[in-house]
C-alpha positions as CSV (number, residue, x, y, z in Angstrom):
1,X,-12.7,10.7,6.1
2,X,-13.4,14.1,4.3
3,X,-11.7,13.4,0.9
4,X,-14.1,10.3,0.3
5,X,-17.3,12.6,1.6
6,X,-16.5,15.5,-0.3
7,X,-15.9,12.8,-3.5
8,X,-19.1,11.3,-2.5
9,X,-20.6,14.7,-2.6
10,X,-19.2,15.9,-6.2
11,X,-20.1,13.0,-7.5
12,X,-23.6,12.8,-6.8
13,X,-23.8,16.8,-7.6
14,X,-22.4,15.5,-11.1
15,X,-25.1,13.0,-11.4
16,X,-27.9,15.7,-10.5
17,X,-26.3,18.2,-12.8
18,X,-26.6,15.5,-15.3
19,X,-29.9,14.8,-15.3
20,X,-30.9,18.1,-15.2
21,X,-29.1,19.0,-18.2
22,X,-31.2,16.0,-20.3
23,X,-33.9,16.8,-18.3
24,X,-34.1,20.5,-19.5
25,X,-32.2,19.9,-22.9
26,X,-32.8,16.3,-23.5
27,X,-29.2,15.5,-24.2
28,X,-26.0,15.4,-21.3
29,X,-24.2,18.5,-22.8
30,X,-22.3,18.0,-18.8
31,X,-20.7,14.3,-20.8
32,X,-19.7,16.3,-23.9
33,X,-18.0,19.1,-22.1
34,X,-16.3,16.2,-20.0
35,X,-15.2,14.0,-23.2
36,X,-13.8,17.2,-25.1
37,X,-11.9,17.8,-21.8
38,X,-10.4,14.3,-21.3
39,X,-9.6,13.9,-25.3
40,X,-8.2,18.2,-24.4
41,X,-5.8,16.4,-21.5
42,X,-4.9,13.2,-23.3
43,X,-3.4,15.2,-26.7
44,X,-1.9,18.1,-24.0
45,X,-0.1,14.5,-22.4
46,X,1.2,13.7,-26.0
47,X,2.2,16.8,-26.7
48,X,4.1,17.4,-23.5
49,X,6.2,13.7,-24.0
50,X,6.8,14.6,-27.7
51,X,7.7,18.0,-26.6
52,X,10.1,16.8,-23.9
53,X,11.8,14.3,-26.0
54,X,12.5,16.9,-28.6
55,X,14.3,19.3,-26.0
56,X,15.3,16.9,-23.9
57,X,17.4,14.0,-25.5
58,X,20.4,12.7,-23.4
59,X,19.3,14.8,-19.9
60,X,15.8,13.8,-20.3
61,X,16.6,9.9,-20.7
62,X,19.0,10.2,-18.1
63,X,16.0,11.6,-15.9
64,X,13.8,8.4,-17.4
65,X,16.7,5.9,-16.3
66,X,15.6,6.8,-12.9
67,X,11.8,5.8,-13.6
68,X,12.5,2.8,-15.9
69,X,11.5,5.0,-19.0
70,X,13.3,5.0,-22.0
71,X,12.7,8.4,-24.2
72,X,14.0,7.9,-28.1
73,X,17.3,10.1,-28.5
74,X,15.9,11.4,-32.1
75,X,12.6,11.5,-33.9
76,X,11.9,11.8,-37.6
77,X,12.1,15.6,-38.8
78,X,8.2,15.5,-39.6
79,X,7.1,14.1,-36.1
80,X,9.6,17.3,-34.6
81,X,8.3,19.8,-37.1
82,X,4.4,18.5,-36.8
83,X,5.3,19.4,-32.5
84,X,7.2,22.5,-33.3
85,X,6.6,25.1,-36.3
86,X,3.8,22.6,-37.7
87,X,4.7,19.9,-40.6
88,X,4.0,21.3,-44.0
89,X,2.0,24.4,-41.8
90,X,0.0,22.3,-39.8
91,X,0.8,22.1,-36.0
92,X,-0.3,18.9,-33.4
93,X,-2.6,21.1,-31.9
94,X,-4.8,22.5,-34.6
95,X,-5.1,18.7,-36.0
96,X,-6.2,18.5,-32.3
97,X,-8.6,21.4,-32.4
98,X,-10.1,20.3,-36.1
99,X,-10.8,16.5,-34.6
100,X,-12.5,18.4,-31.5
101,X,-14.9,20.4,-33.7
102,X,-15.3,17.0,-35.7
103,X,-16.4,15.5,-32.6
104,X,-18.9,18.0,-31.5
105,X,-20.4,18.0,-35.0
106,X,-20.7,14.2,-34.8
107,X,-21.9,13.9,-31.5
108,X,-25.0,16.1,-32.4
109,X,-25.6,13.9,-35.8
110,X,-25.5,10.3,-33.3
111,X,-27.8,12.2,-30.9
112,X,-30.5,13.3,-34.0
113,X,-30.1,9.4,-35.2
114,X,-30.9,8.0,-31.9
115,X,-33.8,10.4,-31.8
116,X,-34.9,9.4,-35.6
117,X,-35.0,6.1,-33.9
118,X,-37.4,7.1,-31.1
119,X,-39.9,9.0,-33.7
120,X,-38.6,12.4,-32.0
121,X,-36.8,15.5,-33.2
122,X,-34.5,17.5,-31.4
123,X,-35.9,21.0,-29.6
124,X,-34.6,24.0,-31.4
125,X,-32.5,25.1,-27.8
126,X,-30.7,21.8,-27.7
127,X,-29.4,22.6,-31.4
128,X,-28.5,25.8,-30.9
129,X,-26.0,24.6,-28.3
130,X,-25.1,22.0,-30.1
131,X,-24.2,24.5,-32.7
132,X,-22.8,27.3,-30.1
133,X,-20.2,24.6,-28.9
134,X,-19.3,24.1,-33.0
135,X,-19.1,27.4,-34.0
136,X,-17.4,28.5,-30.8
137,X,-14.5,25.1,-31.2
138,X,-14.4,26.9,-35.0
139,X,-14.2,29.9,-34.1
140,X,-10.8,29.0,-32.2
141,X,-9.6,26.9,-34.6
142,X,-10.1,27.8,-38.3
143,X,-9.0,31.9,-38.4
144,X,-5.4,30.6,-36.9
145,X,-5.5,28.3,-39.6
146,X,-6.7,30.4,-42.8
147,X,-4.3,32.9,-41.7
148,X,-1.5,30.3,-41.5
149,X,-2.3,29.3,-45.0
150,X,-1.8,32.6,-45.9
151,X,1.2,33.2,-45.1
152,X,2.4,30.7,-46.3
153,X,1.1,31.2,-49.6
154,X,2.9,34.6,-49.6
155,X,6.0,33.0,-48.6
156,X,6.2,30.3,-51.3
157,X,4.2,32.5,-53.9
């Protein structure tokens, strides 16, 4: 009786929080946060099976057996070195992190078309958030990256 109530409750608090944020912002900045997150949780799933079925092989199949899931006993070298030291120096995860500040980027350009449609132009705080998020998903991403390249370029140099 109190699990449905207190879902009842977050859900409308989401709704309210919501409008609020177009209200004051006139775009849901609460739906991009939430997308990022579930694209975030979906790519942390696919790395966690790829990740299991490069340590786990014959124990981790037997384990499947159990669930009526079949893991592959090998993968190709790329697919284990893209999960593991990064194929040709770039890793699952920053092709992850590279999509997500792709995403951001063209989330703001469909929200300034659909106002280009209206006859309206975006407010100058909604863009810089827009470009706070960007720069911040950048900011995470592209140092790891350039310093990677580096390296790299001192090792085979």
């Amino acid at each position: 009786m109190v699990a449905p109530l207190a879902i009842a409750t977050g859900m409308k608090a989401l709704s309210q929080s919501r409008q609020f944020s177009v209200s004051v912002m006139g775009y849901d900045f609460l739906g991009l946060l939430s997308r990022l997150a579930v694209f975030y949780l979906a790519a942390f799933i696919v790395n966690s099976y790829f990740m299991a079925t490069i340590k786990g092989g014959i124990w981790l199949n037997s384990i499947g057996s159990l669930f009526g899931m079949k893991f592959p006993e090998t993968l190709p070298e790329w697919v284990t070195q893209l999960f593991t030291t990064g194929y040709k120096g770039i890793s699952f995860w920053q092709i992850i992190q590279i999509i997500s500040v792709l995403l951001a980027v063209m989330e703001y350009f469909q929200y300034e078309k659909m106002l280009k449609l209206k006859g309206e132009t975006a407010n100058a705080s909604t863009i810089a958030v827009f470009s706070i998020i960007a720069i911040s998903l950048s900011l995470i991403t592209f140092p790891t990256m350039i310093q990677k390249f580096k390296e790299m370029k001192i090792i085979n140099g």
